[in-house]
N, CA, C and O atoms as a Tripos MOL2 file, in Angstrom:
@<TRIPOS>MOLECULE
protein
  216   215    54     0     0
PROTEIN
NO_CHARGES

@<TRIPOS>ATOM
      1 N         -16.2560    0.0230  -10.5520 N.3       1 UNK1
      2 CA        -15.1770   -0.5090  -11.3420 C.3       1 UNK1
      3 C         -15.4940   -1.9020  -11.8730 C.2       1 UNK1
      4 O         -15.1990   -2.1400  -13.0440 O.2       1 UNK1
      5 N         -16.0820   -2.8740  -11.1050 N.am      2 UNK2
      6 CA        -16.8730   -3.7170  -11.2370 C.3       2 UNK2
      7 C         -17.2910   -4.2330  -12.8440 C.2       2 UNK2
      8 O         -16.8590   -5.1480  -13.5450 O.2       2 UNK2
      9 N         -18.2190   -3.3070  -13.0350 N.am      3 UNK3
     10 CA        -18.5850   -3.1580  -14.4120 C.3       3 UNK3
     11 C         -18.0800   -2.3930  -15.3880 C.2       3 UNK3
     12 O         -18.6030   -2.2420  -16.4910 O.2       3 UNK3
     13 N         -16.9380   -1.8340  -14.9690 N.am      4 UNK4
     14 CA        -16.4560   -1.0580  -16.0530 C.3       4 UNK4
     15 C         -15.4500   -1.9780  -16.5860 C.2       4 UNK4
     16 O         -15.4050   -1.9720  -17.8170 O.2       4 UNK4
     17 N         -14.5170   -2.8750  -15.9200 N.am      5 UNK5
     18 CA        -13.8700   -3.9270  -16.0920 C.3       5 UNK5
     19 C         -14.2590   -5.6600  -16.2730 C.2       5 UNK5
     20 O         -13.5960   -6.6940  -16.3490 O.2       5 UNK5
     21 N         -15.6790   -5.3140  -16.2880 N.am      6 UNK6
     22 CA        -16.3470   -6.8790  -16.3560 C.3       6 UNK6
     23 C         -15.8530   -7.7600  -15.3420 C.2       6 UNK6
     24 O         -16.0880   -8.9120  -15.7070 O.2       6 UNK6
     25 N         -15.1840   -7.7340  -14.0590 N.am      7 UNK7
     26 CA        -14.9050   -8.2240  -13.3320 C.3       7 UNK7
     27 C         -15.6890   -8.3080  -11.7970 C.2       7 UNK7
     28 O         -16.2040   -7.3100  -11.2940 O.2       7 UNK7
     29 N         -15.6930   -9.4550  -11.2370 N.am      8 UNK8
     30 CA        -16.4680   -9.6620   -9.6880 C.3       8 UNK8
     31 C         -15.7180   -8.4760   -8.8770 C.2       8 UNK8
     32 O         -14.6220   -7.9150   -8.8830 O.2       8 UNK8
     33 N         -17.0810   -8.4140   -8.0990 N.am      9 UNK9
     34 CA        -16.5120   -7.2440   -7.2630 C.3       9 UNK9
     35 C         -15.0930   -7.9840   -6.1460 C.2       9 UNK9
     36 O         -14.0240   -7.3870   -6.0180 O.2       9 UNK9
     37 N         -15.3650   -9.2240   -5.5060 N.am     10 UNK10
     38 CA        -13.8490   -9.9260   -5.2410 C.3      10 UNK10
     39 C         -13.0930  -10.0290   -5.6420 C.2      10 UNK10
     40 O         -12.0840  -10.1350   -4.9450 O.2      10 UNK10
     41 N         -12.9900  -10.0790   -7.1770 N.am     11 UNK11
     42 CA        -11.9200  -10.0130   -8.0720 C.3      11 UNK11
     43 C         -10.9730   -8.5370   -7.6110 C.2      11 UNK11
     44 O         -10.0280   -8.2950   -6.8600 O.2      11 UNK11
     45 N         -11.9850   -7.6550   -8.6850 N.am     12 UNK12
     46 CA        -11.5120   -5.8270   -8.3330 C.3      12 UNK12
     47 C         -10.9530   -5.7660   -6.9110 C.2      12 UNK12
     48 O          -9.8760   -5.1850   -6.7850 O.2      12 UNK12
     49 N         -11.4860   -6.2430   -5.9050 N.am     13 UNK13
     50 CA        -11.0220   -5.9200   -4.3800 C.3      13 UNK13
     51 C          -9.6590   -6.7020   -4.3360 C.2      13 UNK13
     52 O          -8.8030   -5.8730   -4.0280 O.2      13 UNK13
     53 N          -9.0370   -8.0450   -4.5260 N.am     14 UNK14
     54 CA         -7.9160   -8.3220   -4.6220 C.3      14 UNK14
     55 C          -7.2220   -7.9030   -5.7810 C.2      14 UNK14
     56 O          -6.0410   -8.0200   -5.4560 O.2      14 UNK14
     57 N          -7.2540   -7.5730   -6.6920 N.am     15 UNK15
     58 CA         -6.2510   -6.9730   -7.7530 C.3      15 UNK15
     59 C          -5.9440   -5.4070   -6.9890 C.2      15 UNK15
     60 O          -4.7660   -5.0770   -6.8540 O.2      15 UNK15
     61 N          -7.1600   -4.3730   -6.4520 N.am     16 UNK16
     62 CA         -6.4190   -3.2860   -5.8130 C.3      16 UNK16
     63 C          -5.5540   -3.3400   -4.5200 C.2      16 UNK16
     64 O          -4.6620   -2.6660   -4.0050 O.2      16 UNK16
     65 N          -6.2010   -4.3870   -4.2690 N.am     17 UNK17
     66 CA         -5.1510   -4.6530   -2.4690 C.3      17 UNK17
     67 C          -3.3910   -5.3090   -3.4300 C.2      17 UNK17
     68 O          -2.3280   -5.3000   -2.8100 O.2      17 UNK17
     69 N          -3.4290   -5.5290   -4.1010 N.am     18 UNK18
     70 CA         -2.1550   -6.2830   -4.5200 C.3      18 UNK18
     71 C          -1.4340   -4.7300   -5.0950 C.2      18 UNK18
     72 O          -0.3860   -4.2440   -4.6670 O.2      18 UNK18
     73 N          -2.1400   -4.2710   -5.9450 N.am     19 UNK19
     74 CA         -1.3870   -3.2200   -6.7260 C.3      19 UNK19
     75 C          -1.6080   -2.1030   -5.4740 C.2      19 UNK19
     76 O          -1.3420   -1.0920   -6.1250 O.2      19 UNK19
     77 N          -1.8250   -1.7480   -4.5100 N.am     20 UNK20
     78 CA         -1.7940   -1.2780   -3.1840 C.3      20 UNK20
     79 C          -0.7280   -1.6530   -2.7160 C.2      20 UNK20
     80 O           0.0830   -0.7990   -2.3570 O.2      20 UNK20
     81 N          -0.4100   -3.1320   -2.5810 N.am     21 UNK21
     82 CA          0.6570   -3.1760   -1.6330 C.3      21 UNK21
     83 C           2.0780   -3.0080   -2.5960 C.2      21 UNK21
     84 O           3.0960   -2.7300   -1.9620 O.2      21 UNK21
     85 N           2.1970   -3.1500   -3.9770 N.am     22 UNK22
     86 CA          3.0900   -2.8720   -4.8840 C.3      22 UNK22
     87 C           3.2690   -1.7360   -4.4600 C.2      22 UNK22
     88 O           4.1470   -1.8120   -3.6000 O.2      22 UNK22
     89 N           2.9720   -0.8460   -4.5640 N.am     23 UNK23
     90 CA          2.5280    1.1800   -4.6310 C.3      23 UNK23
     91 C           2.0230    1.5030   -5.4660 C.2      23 UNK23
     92 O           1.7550    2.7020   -5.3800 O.2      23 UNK23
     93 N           1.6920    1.0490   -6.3540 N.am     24 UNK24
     94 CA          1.2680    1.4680   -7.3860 C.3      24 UNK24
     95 C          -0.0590    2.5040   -7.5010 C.2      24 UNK24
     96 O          -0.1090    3.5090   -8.2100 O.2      24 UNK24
     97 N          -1.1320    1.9860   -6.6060 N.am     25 UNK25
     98 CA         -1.8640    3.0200   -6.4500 C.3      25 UNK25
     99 C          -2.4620    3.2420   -4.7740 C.2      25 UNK25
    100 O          -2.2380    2.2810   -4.0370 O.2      25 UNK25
    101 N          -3.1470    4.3580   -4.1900 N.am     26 UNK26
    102 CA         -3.4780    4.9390   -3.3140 C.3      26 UNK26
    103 C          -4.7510    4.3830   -3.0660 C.2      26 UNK26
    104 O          -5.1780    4.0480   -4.1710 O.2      26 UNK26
    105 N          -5.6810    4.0770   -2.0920 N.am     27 UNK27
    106 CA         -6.9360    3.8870   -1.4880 C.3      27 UNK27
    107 C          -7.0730    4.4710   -0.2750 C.2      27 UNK27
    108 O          -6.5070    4.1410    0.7680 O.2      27 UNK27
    109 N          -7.8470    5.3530   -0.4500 N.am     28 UNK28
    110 CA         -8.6710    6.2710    1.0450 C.3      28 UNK28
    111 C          -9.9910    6.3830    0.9220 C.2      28 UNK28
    112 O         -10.5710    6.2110   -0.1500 O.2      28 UNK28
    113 N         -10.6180    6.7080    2.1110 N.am     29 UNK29
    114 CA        -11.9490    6.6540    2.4790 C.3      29 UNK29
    115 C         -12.5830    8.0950    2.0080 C.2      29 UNK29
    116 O         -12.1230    9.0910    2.5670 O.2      29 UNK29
    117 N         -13.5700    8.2670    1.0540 N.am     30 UNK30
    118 CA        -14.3600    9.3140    0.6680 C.3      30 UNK30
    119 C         -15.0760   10.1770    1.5160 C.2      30 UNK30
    120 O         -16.2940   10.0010    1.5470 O.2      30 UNK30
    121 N         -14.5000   11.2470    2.3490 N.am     31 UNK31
    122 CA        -14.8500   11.7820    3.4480 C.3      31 UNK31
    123 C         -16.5930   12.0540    3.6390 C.2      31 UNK31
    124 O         -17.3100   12.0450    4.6400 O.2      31 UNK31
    125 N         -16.9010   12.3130    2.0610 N.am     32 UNK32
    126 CA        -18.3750   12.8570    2.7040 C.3      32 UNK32
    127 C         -19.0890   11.1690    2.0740 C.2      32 UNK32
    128 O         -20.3110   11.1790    1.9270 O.2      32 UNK32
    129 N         -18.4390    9.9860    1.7750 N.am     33 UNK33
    130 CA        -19.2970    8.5950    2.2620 C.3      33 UNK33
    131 C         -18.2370    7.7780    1.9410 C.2      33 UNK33
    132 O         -17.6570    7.4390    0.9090 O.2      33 UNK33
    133 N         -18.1150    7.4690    3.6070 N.am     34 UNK34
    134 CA        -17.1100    6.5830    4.0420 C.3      34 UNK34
    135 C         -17.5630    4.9510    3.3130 C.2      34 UNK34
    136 O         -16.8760    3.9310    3.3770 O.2      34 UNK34
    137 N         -18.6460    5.0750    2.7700 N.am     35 UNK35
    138 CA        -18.3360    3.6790    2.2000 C.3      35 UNK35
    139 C         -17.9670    3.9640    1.1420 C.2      35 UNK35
    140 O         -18.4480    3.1800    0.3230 O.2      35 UNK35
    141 N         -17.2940    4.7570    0.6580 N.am     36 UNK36
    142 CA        -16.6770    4.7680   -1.0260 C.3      36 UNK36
    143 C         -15.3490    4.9520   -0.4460 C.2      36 UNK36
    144 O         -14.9990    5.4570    0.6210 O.2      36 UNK36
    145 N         -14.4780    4.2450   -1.7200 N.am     37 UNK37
    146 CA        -12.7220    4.5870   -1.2760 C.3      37 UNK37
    147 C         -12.5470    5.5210   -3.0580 C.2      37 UNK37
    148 O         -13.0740    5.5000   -4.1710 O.2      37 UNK37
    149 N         -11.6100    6.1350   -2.4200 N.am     38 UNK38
    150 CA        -10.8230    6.7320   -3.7500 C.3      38 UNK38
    151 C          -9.5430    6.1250   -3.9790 C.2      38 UNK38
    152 O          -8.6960    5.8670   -3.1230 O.2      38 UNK38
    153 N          -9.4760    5.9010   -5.3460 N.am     39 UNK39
    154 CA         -8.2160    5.3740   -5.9760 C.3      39 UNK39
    155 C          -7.5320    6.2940   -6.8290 C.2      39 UNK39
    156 O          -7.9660    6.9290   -7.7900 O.2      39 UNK39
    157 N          -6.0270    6.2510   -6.1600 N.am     40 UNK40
    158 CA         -5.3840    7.4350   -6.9890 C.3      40 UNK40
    159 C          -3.9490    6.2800   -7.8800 C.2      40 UNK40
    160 O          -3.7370    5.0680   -7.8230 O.2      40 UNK40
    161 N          -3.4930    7.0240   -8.3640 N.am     41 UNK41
    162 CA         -2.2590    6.6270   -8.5990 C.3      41 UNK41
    163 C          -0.5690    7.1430   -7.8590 C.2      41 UNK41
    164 O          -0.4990    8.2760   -7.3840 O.2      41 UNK41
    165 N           0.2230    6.5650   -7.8410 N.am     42 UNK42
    166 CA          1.3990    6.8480   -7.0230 C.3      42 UNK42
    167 C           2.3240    7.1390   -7.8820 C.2      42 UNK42
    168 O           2.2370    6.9060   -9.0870 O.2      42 UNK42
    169 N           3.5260    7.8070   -7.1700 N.am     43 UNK43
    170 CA          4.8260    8.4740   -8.0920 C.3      43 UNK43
    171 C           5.3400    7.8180   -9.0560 C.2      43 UNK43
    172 O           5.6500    8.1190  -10.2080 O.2      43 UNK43
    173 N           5.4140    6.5420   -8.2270 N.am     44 UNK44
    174 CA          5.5980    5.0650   -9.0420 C.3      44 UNK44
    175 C           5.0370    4.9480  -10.1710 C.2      44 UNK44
    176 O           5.5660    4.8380  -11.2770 O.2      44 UNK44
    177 N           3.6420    4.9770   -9.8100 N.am     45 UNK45
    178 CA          2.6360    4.7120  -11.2160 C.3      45 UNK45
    179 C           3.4470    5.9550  -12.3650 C.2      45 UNK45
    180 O           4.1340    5.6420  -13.3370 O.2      45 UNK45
    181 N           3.1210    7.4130  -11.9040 N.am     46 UNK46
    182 CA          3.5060    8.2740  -12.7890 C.3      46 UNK46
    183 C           4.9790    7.9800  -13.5630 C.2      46 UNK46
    184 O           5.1740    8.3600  -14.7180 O.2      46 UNK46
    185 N           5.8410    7.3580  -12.8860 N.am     47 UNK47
    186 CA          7.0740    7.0010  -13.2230 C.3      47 UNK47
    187 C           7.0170    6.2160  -14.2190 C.2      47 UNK47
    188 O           7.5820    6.3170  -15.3070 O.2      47 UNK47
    189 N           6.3710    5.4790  -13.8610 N.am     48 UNK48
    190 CA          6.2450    4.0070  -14.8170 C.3      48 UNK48
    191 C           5.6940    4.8560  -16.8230 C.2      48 UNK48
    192 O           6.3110    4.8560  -17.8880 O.2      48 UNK48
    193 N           4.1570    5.4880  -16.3800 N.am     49 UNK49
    194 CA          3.7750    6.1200  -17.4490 C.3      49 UNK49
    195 C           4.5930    6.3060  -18.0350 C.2      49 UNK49
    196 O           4.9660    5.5180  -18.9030 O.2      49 UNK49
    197 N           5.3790    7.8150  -17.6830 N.am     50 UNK50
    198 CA          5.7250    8.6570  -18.8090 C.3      50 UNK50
    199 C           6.9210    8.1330  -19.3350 C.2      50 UNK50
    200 O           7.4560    8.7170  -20.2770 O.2      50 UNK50
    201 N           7.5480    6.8330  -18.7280 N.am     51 UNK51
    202 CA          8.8110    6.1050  -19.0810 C.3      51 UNK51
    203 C           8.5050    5.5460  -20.6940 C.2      51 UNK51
    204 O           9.2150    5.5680  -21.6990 O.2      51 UNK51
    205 N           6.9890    4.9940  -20.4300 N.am     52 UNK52
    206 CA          6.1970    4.0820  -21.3200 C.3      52 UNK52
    207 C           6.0160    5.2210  -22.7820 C.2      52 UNK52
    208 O           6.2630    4.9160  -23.9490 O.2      52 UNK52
    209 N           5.6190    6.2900  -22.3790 N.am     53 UNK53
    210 CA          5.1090    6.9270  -23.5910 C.3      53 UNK53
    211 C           6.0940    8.1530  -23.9180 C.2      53 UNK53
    212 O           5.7590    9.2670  -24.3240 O.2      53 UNK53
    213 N           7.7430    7.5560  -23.5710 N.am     54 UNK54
    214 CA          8.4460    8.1960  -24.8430 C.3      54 UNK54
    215 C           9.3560    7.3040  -25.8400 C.2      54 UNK54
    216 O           9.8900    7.8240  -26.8200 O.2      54 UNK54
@<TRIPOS>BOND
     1     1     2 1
     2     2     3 1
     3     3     4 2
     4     3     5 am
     5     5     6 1
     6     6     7 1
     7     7     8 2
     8     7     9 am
     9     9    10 1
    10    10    11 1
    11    11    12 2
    12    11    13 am
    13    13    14 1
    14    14    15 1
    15    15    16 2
    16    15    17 am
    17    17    18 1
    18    18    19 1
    19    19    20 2
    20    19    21 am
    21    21    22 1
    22    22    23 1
    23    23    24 2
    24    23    25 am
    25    25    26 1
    26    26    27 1
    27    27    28 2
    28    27    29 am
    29    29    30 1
    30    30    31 1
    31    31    32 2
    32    31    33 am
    33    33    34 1
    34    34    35 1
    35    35    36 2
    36    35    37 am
    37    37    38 1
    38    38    39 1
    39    39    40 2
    40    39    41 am
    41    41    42 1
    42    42    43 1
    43    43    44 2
    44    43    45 am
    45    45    46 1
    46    46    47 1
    47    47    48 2
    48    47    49 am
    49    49    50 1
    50    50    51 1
    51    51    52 2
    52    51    53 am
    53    53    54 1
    54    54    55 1
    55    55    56 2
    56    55    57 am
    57    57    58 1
    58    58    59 1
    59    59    60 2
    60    59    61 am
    61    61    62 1
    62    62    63 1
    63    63    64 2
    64    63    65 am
    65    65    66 1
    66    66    67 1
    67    67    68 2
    68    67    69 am
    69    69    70 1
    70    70    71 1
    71    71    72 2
    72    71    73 am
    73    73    74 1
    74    74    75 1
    75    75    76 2
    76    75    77 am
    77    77    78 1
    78    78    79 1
    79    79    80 2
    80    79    81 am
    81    81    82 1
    82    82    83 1
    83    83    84 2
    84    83    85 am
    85    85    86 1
    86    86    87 1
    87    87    88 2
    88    87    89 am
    89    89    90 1
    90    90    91 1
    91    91    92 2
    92    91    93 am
    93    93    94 1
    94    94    95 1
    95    95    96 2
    96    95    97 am
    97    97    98 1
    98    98    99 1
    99    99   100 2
   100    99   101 am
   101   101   102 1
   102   102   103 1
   103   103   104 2
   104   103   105 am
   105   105   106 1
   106   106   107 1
   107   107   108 2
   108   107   109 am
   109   109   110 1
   110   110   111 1
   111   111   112 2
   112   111   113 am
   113   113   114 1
   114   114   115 1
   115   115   116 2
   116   115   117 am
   117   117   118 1
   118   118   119 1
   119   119   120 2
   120   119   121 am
   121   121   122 1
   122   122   123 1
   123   123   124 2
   124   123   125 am
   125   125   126 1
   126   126   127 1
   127   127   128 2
   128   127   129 am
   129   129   130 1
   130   130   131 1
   131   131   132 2
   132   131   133 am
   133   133   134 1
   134   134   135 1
   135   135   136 2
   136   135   137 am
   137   137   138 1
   138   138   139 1
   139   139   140 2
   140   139   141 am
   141   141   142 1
   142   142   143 1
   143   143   144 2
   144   143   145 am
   145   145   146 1
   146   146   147 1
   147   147   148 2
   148   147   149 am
   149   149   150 1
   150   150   151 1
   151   151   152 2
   152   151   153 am
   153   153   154 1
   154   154   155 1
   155   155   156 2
   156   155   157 am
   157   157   158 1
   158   158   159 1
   159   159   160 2
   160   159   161 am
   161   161   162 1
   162   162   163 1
   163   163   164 2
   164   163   165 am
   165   165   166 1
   166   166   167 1
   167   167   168 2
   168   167   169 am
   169   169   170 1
   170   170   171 1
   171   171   172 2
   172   171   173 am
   173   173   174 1
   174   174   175 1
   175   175   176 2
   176   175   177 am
   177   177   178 1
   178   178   179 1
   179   179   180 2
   180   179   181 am
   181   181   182 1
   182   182   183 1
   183   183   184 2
   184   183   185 am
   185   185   186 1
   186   186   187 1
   187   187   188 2
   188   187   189 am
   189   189   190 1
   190   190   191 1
   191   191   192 2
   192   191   193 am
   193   193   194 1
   194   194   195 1
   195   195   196 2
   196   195   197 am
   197   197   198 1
   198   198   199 1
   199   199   200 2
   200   199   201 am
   201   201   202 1
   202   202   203 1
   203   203   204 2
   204   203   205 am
   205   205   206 1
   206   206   207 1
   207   207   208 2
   208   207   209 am
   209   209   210 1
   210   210   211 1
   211   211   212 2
   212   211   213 am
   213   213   214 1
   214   214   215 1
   215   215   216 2
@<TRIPOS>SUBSTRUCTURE
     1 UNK1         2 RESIDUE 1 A UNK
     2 UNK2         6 RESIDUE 1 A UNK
     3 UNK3        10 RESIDUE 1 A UNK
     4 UNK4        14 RESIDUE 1 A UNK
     5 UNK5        18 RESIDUE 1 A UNK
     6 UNK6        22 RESIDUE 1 A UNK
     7 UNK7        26 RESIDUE 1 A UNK
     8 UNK8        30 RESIDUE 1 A UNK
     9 UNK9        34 RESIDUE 1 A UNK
    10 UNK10       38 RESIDUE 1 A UNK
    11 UNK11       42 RESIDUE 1 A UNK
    12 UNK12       46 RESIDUE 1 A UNK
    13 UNK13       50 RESIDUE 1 A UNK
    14 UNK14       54 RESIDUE 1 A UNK
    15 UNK15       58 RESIDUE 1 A UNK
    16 UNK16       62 RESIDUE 1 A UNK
    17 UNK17       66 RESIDUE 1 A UNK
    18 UNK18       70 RESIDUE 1 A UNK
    19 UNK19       74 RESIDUE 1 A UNK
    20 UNK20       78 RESIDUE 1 A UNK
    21 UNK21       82 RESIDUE 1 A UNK
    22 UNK22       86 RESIDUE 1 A UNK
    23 UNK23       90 RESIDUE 1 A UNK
    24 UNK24       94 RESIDUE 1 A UNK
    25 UNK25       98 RESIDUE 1 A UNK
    26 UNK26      102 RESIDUE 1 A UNK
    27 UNK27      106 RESIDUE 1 A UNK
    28 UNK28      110 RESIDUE 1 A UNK
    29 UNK29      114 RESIDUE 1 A UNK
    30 UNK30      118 RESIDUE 1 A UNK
    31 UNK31      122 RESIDUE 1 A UNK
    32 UNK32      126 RESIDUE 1 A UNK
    33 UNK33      130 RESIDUE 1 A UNK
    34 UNK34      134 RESIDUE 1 A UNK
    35 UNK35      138 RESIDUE 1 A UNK
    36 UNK36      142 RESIDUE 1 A UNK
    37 UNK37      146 RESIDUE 1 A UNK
    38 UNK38      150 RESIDUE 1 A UNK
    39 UNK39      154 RESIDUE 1 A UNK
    40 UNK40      158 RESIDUE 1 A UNK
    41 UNK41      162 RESIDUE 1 A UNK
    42 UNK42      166 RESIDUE 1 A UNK
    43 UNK43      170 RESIDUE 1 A UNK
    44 UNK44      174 RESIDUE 1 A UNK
    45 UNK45      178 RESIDUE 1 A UNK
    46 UNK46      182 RESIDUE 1 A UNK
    47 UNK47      186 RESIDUE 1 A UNK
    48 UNK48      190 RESIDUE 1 A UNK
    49 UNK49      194 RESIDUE 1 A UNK
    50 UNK50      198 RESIDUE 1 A UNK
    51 UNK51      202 RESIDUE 1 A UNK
    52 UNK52      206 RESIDUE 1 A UNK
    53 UNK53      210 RESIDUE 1 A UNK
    54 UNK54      214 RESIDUE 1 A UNK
């Protein structure tokens, strides 16, 4: 994400812990390599969307 956002990898790590603790999105551990997390989005998030794009 890092480079997909031009941002420090410290950066990316506190902007997801913040929008984490909002709800906004999900972080879990990638079962087959626990050093990767997956980022999902939350009901919230979906809420927010489709509010936005009518």
């Amino acid at each position: 994400m890092e480079h997909f956002l031009d941002l420090s990898n410290p950066t990316v790590t506190k902007l997801l812990k913040s929008m984490e603790k909002e709800r906004w999105i999900l972080r879990k551990f990638d079962q087959s390599d626990l050093r990767k997390k997956l980022i999902g989005l939350t009901e919230k998030s979906f809420m927010l969307l489709s509010t936005e794009n009518k």
